[in-house]
C-alpha positions, 0 to 999 in steps of 0.5 A, a space after each residue: 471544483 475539478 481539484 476537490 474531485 481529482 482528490 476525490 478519486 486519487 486518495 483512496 486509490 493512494 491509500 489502497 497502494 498504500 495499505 497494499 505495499 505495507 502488506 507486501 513488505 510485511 509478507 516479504 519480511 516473514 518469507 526471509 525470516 522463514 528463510 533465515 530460521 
């Protein structure tokens, strides 16, 4: 029970860092080609 409810907290904390991370990749990506052109 203690296992299903750890999961229960971590995933959607995981998937946020997740989804944060891709977003500061895709933002760091567009300033160098920025800076590149």
């Amino acid at each position: 029970m203690q296992l299903a409810h750890s999961e229960l907290i971590y995933h959607p904390i995981f998937l946020l860092f997740n989804i944060s991370h891709c977003s500061v990749s895709i933002f760091l990506k567009r300033t160098v080609t920025l800076i590149s052109y």
